[in-house]
C-alpha positions in Angstrom: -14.6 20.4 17.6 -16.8 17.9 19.8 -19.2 16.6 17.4 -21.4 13.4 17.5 -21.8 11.5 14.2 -22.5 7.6 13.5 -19.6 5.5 11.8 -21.1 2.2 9.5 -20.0 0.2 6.6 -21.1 -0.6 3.4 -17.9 -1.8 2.6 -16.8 -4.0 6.0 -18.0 -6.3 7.9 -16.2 -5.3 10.4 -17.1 -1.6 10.7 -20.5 -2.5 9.7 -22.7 -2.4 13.2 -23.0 1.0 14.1 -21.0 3.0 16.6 -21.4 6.3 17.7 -18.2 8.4 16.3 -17.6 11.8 18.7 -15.0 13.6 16.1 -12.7 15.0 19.0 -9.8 16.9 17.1 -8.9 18.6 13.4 -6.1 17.2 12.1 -3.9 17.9 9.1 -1.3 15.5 6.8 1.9 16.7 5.6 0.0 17.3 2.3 -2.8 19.5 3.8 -5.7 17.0 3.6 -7.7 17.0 6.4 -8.5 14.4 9.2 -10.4 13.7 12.3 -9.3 12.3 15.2 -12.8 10.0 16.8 -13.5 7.9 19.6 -15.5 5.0 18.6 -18.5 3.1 21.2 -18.8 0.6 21.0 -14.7 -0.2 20.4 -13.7 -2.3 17.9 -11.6 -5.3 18.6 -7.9 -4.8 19.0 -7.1 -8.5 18.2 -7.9 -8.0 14.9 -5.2 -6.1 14.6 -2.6 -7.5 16.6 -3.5 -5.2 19.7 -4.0 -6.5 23.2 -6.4 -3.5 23.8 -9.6 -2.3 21.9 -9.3 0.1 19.6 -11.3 3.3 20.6 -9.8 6.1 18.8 -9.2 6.2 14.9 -8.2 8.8 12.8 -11.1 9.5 10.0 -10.5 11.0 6.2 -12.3 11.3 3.6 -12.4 9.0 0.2 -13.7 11.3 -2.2 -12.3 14.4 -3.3 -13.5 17.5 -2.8 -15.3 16.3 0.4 -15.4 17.6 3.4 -15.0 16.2 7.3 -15.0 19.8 9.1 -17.3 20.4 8.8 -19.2 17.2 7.5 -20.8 19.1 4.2 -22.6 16.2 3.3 -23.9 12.6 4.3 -23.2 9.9 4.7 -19.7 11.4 4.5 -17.4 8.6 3.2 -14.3 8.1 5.2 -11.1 5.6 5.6 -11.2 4.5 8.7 -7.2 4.5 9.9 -5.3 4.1 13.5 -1.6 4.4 14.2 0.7 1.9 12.6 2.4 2.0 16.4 0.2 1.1 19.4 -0.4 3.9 21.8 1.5 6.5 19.7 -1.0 9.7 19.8 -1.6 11.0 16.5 -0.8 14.9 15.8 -0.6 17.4 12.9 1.2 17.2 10.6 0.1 13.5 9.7 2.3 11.2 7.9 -0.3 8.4 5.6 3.0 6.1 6.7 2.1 6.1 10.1 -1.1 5.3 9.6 -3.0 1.8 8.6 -6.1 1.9 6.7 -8.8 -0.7 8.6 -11.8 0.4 7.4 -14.1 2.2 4.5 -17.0 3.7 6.6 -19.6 6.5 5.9 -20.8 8.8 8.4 -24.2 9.3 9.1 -26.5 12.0 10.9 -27.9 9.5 12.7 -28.2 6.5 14.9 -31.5 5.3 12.5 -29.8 6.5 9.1 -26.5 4.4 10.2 -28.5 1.2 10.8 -30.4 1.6 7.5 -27.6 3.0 5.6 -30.2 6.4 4.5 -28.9 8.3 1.8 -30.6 11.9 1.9 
């Protein structure tokens, strides 16, 4: 599925500077809902979440109905931003949201330049 996207925040401050977001894997919850698995660059801090080690994989879904991650049908594509509740656990299809924890509201852009100025088109 390799494709490169860029991962901001209107929402945190956190996920706010813009990273480049390679969406790596399809996957699926329990419920059918689609997800992503990304690598992030730059990483975010693990400490902010308890973790000795940066965090450079999340799993992305979408927040708004009807929306769609693969492929991206439109941007900025607005995503929760979610890792494993367990460090180091590897998420796979089927997805359980209770192994998950929610970290971010993000939106991905096209972009490098529509990330940084948060571009709607």
């Amino acid at each position: 599925m390799q494709q490169t996207v860029y991962l901001s925040s209107l929402e945190s401050t956190r996920f706010e500077p813009v990273r480049e977001c390679r969406l790596l894997e399809t996957l699926a919850f329990e419920t059918g809902k689609v997800a992503v698995r990304a690598s992030l660059d730059p990483p975010v801090p693990g400490q902010d979440f308890g973790r000795g080690d940066d965090i450079d994989t999340v799993v992305i879904t979408t927040r708004h109905e009807g929306a769609s991650l693969a492929p991206i049908d439109e941007f900025p594509c607005f995503v929760f931003i979610a890792i494993p509740r367990v460090a180091g656990l590897e998420p796979s299809s089927p997805l359980r949201s209770d192994d998950l924890e929610i970290v971010g509201w993000g939106e991905l852009y096209r972009s490098h330049e529509d990330a940084a100025g948060h571009v709607f088109r």
